[in-house]
C-alpha atoms as a printed R data frame, in Angstrom:
    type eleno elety resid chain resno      x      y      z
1   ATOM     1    CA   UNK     A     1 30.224 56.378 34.532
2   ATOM     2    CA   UNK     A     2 30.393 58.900 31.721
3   ATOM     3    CA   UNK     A     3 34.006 60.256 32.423
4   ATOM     4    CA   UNK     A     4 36.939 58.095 33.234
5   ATOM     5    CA   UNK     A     5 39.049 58.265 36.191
6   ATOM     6    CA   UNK     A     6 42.810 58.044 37.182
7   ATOM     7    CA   UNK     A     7 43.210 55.975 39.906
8   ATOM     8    CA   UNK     A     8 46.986 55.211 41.223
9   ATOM     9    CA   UNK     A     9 47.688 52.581 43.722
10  ATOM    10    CA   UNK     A    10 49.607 52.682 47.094
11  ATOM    11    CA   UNK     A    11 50.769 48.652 47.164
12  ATOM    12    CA   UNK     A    12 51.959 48.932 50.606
13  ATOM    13    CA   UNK     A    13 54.502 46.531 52.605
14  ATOM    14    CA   UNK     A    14 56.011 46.870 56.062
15  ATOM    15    CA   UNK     A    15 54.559 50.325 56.490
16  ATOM    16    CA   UNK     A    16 55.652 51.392 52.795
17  ATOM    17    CA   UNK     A    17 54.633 51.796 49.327
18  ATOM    18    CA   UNK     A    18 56.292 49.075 47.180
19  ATOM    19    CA   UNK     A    19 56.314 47.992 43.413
20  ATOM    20    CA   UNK     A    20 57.100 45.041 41.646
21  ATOM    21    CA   UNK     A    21 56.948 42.789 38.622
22  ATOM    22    CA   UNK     A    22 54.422 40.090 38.349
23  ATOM    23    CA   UNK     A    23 53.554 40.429 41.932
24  ATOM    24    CA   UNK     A    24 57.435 40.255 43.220
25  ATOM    25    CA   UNK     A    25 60.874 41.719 42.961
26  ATOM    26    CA   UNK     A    26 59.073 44.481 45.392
27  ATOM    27    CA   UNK     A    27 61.238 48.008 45.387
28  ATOM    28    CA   UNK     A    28 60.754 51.137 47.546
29  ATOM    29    CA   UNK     A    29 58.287 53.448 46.249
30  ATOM    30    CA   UNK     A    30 57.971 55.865 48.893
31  ATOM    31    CA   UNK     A    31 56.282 57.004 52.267
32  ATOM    32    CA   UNK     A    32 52.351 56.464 51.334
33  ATOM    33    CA   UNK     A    33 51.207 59.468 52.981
34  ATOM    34    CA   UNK     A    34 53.401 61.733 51.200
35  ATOM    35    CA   UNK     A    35 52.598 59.871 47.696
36  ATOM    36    CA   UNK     A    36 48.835 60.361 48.635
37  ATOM    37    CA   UNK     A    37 48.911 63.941 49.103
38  ATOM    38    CA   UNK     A    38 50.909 64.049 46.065
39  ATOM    39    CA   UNK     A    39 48.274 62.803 44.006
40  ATOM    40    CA   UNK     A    40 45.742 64.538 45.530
41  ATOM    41    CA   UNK     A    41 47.553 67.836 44.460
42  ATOM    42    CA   UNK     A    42 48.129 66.549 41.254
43  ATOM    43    CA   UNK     A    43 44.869 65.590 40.124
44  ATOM    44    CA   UNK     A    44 44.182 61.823 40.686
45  ATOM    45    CA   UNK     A    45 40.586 61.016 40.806
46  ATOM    46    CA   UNK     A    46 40.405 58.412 43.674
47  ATOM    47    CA   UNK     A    47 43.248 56.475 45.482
48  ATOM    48    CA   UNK     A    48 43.955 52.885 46.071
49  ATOM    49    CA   UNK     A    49 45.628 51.754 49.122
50  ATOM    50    CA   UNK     A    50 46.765 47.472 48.876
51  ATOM    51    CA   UNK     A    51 48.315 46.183 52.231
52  ATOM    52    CA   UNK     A    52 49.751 43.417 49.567
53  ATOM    53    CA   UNK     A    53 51.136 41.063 52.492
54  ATOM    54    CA   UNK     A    54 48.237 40.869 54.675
55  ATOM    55    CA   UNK     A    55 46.664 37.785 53.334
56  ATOM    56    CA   UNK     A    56 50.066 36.039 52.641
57  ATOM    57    CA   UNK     A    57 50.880 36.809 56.243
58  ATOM    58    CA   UNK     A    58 47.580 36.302 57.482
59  ATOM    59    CA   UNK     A    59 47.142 39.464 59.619
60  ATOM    60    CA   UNK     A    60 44.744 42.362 59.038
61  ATOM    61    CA   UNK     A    61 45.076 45.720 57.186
62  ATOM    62    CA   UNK     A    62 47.070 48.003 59.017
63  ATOM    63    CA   UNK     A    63 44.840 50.554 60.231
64  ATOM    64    CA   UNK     A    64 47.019 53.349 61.313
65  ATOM    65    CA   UNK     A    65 48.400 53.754 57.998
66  ATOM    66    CA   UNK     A    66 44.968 53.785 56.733
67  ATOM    67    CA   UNK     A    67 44.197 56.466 58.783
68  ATOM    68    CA   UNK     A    68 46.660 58.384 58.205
69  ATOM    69    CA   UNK     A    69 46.429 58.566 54.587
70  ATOM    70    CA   UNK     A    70 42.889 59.117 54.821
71  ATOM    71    CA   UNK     A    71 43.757 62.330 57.169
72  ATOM    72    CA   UNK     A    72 46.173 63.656 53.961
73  ATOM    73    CA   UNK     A    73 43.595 63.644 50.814
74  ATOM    74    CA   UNK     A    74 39.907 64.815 49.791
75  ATOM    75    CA   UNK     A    75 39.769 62.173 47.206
76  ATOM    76    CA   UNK     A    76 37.919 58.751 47.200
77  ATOM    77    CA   UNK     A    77 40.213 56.320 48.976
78  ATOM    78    CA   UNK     A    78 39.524 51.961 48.205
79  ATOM    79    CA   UNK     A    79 41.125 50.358 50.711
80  ATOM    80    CA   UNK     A    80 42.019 46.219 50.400
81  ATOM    81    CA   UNK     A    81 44.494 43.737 51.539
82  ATOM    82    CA   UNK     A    82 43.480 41.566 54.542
83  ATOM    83    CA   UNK     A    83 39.741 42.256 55.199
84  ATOM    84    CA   UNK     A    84 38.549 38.360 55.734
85  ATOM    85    CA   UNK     A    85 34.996 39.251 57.422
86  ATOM    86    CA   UNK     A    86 32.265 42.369 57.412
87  ATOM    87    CA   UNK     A    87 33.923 43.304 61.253
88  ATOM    88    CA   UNK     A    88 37.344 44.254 59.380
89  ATOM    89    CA   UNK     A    89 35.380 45.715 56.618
90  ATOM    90    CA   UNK     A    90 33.825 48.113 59.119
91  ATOM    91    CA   UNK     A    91 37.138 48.887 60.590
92  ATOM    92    CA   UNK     A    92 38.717 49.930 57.782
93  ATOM    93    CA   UNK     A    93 35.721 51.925 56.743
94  ATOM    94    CA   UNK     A    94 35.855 53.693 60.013
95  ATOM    95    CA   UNK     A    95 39.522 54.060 59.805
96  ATOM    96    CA   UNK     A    96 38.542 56.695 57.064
97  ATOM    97    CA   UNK     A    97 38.199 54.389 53.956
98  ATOM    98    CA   UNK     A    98 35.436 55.216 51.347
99  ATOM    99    CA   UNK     A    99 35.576 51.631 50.556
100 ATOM   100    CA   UNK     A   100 36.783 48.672 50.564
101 ATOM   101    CA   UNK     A   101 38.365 45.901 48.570
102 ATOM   102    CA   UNK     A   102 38.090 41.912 49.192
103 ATOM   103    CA   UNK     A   103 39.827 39.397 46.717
104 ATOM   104    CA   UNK     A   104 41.008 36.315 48.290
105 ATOM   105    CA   UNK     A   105 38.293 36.164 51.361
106 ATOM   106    CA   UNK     A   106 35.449 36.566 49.056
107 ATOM   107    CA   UNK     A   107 36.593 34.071 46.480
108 ATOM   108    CA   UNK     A   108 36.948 31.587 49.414
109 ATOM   109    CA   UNK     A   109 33.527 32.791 51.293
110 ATOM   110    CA   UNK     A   110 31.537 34.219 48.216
111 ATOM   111    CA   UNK     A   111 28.843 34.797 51.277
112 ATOM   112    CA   UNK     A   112 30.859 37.742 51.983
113 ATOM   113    CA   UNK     A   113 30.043 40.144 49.039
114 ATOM   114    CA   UNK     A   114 26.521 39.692 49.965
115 ATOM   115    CA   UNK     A   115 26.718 40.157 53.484
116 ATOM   116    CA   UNK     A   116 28.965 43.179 52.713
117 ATOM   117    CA   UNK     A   117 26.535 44.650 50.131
118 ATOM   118    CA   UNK     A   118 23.856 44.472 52.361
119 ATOM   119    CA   UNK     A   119 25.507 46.387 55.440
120 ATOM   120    CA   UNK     A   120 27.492 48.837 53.264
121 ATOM   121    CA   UNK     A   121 25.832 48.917 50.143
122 ATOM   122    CA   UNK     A   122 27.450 47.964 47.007
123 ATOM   123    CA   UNK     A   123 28.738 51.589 46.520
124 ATOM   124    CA   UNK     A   124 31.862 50.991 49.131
125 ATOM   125    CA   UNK     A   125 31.944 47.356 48.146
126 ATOM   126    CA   UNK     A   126 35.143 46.706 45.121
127 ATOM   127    CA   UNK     A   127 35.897 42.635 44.365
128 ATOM   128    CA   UNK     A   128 39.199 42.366 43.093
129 ATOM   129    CA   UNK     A   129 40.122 39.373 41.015
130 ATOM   130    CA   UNK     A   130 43.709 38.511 40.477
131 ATOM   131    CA   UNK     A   131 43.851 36.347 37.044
132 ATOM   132    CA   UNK     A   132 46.355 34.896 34.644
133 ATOM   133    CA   UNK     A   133 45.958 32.552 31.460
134 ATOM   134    CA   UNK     A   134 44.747 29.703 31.336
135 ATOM   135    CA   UNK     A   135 43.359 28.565 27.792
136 ATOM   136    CA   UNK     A   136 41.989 25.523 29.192
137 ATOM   137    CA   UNK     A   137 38.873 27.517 30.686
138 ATOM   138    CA   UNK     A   138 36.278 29.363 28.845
139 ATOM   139    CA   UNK     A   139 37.461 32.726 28.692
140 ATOM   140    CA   UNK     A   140 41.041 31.858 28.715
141 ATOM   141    CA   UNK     A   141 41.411 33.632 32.220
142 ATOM   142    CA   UNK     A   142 41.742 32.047 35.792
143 ATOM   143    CA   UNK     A   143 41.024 33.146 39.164
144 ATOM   144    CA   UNK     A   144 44.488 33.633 41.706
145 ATOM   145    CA   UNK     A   145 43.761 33.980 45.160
146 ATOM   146    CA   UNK     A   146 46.789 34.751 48.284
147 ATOM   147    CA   UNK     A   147 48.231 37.533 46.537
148 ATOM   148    CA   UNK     A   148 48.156 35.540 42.789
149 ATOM   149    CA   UNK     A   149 50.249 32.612 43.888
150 ATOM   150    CA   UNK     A   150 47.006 30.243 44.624
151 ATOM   151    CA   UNK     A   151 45.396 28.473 41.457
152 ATOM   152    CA   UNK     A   152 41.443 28.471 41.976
153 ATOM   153    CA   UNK     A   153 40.433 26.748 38.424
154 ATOM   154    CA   UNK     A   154 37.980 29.185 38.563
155 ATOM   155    CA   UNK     A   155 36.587 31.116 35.007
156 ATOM   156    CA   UNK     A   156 37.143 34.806 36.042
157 ATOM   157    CA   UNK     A   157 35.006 36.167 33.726
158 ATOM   158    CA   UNK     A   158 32.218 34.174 35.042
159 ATOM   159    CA   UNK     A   159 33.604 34.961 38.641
160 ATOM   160    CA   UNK     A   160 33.203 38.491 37.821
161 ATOM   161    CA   UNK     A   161 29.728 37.677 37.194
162 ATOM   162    CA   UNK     A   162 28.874 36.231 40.058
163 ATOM   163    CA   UNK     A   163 30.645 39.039 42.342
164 ATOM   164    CA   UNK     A   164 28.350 41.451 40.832
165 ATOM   165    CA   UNK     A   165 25.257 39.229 41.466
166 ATOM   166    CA   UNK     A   166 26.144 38.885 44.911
167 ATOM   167    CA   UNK     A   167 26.603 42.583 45.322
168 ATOM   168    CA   UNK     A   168 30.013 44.177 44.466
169 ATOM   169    CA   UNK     A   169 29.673 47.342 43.011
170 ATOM   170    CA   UNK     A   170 33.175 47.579 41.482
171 ATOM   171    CA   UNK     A   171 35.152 44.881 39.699
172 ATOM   172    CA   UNK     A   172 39.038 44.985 39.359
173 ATOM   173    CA   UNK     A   173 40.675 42.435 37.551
174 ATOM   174    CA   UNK     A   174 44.404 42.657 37.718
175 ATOM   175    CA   UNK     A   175 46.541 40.395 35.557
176 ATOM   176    CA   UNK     A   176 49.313 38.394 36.770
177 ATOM   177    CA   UNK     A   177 51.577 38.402 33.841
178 ATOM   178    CA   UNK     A   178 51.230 41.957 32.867
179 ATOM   179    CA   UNK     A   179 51.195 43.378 36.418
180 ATOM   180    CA   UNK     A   180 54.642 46.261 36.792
181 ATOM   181    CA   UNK     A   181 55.407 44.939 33.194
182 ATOM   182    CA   UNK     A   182 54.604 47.624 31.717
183 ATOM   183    CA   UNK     A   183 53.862 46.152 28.577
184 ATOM   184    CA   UNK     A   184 50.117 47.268 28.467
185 ATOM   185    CA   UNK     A   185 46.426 46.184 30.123
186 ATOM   186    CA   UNK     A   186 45.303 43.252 28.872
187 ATOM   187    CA   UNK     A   187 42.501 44.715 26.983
188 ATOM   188    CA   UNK     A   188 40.272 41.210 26.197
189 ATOM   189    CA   UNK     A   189 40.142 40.231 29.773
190 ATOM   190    CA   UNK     A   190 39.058 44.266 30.759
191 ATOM   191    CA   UNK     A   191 36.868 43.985 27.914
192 ATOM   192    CA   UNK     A   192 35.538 40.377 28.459
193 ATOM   193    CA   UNK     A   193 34.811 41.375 32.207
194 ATOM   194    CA   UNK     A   194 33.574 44.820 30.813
195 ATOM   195    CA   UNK     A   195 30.927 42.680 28.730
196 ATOM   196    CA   UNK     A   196 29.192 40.705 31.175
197 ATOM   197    CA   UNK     A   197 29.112 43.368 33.932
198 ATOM   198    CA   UNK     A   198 26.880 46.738 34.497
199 ATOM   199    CA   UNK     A   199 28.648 47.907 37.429
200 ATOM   200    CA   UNK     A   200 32.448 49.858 36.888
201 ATOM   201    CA   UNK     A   201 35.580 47.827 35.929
202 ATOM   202    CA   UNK     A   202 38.076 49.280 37.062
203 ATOM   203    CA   UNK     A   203 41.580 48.608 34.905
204 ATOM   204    CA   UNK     A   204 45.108 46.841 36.194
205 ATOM   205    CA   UNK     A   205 47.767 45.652 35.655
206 ATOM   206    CA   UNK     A   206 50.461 46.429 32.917
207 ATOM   207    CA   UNK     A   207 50.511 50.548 31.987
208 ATOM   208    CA   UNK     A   208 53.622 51.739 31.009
209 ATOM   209    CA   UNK     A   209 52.658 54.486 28.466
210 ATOM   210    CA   UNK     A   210 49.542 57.125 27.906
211 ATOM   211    CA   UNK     A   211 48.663 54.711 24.958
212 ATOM   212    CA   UNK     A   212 47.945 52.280 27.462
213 ATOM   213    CA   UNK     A   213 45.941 54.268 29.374
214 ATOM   214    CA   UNK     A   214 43.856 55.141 26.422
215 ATOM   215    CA   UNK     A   215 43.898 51.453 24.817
216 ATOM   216    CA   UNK     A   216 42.277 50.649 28.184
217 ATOM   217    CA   UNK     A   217 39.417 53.650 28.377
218 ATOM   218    CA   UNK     A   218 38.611 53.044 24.639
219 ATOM   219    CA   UNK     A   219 38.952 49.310 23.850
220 ATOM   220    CA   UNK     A   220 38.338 47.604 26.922
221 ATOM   221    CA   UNK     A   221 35.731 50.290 27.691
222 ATOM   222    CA   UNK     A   222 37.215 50.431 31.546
223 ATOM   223    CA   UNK     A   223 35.445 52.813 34.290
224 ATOM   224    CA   UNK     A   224 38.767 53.843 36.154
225 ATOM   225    CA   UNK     A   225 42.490 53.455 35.046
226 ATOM   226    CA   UNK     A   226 44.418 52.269 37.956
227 ATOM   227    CA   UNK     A   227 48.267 52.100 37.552
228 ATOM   228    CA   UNK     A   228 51.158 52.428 40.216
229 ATOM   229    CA   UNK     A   229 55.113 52.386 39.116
230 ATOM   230    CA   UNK     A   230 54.456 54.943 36.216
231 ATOM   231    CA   UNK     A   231 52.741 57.477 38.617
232 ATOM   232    CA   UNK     A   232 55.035 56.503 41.548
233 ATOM   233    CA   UNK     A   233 58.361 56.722 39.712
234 ATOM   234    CA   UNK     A   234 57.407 60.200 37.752
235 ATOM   235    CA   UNK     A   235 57.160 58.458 34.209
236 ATOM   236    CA   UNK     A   236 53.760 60.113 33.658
237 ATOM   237    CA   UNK     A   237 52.231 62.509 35.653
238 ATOM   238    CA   UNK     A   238 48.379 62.679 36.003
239 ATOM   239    CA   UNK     A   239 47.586 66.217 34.458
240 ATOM   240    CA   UNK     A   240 49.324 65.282 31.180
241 ATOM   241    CA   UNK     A   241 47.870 61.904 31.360
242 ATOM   242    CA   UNK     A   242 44.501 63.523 31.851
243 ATOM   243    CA   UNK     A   243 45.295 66.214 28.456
244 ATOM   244    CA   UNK     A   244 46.288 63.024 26.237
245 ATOM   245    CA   UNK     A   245 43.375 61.597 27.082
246 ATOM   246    CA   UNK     A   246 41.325 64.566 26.530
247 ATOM   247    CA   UNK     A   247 43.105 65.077 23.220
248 ATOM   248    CA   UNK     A   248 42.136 61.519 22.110
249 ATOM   249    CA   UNK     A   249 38.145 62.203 22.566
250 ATOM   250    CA   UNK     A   250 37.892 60.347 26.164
251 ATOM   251    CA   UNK     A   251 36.337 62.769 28.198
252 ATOM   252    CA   UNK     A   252 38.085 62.525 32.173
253 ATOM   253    CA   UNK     A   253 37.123 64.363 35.321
């Protein structure tokens, strides 16, 4: 991908968009179909849509809502939260997704990127991979699963690897200690993932300034800049975002 992309993030809870810190101390964020359209109007490049509870509470992604979100924008829309098998997938594909995102289902049933690869293609197919610190494996970065309160003792850069092989076409890494914190991506694990990977890494977890944003684009070398309570609370809005960037040689769409 030769230009960068802004991507914000609907994290989505009992029918609304939500924010936290480190994955809790959730507050309101808004109604999600009004904050899609609102993006779409003001320039975001795609949209991501978490149902964050799903696999906590062990239900499926809420459809409507998907649908009706989908209905409100002309932008590329990733769907996640909650899709266990390649019947939800389709569902939520159907429901109007572009594509979709599996974390904690394909980390328990690797099986599942393949089989989803091979019916979607790996163009609708994102693995996201939750991950905090953990210096005793060989990146320094472990796999969460359940919504990053599950331990997997699993590498993530190497997970990341093996998601690719199997067929994901999109790899987002969020980090647990940075996530709402606004204290910046963490730019080695972006850039770790970044190195081992040819397909897009997308970036989360942690912007709270446009110096973040860029860190990200030019130091981890990240595809698509996903961030949520700086878009969603009207710290930085997406065409300015977009003209820093510019201004600081990274070309975006």
């Amino acid at each position: 991908m030769s230009k960068v992309l802004i991507m914000p993030c609907l994290d989505m809870k009992d029918g609304r968009v939500v924010k936290g810190v480190n994955f809790v101390n959730l507050r309101d964020a808004g109604d999600p179909v009004e904050c899609a359209r609102i993006y779409c109007e003001n320039g975001a490049d795609e949209l991501a849509f978490l149902d964050i509870a799903a696999t906590i509470e062990k239900r499926k992604t809420t459809l409507e809502a998907v649908r009706r979100v989908a209905q409100a924008i002309t932008i590329p829309f990733t769907v996640g939260g909650g899709i266990g098998s390649v019947e939800d997938a389709e569902q939520v594909l159907e429901a109007g997704a572009d594509r979709i995102s599996i974390s904690s289902a394909a980390f328990r049933n690797p099986g599942l990127i393949d089989q989803a690869a091979a019916k979607f293609g790996s163009a609708q197919l994102v693995v996201a991979i939750d991950v905090d610190r953990n210096p005793a494996l060989p990146s320094g970065y472990e796999v969460y699963i359940d919504g990053g309160n599950t331990a997997t003792g699993k590498d993530a850069i190497e997970w990341a690897r093996e998601a690719e092989s199997r067929g994901a076409g999109f790899i987002l890494p969020t980090s647990k200690t940075r996530d709402g914190a606004k204290t910046g991506y963490d730019i080695p694990l972006i850039r770790g993932i970044k190195d081992v990977v040819q397909v897009p890494v997308i970036a989360s977890g942690g912007a709270g300034s446009m110096e973040h944003f860029l860190e990200a684009a030019r130091d981890g070398k990240a595809d698509i800049l996903l961030a949520a309570s700086v878009f969603h609370f009207g710290e930085i809005s997406i065409p300015e975002l977009k003209k820093y960037l510019r201004d600081q040689g990274i070309e975006t769409k």
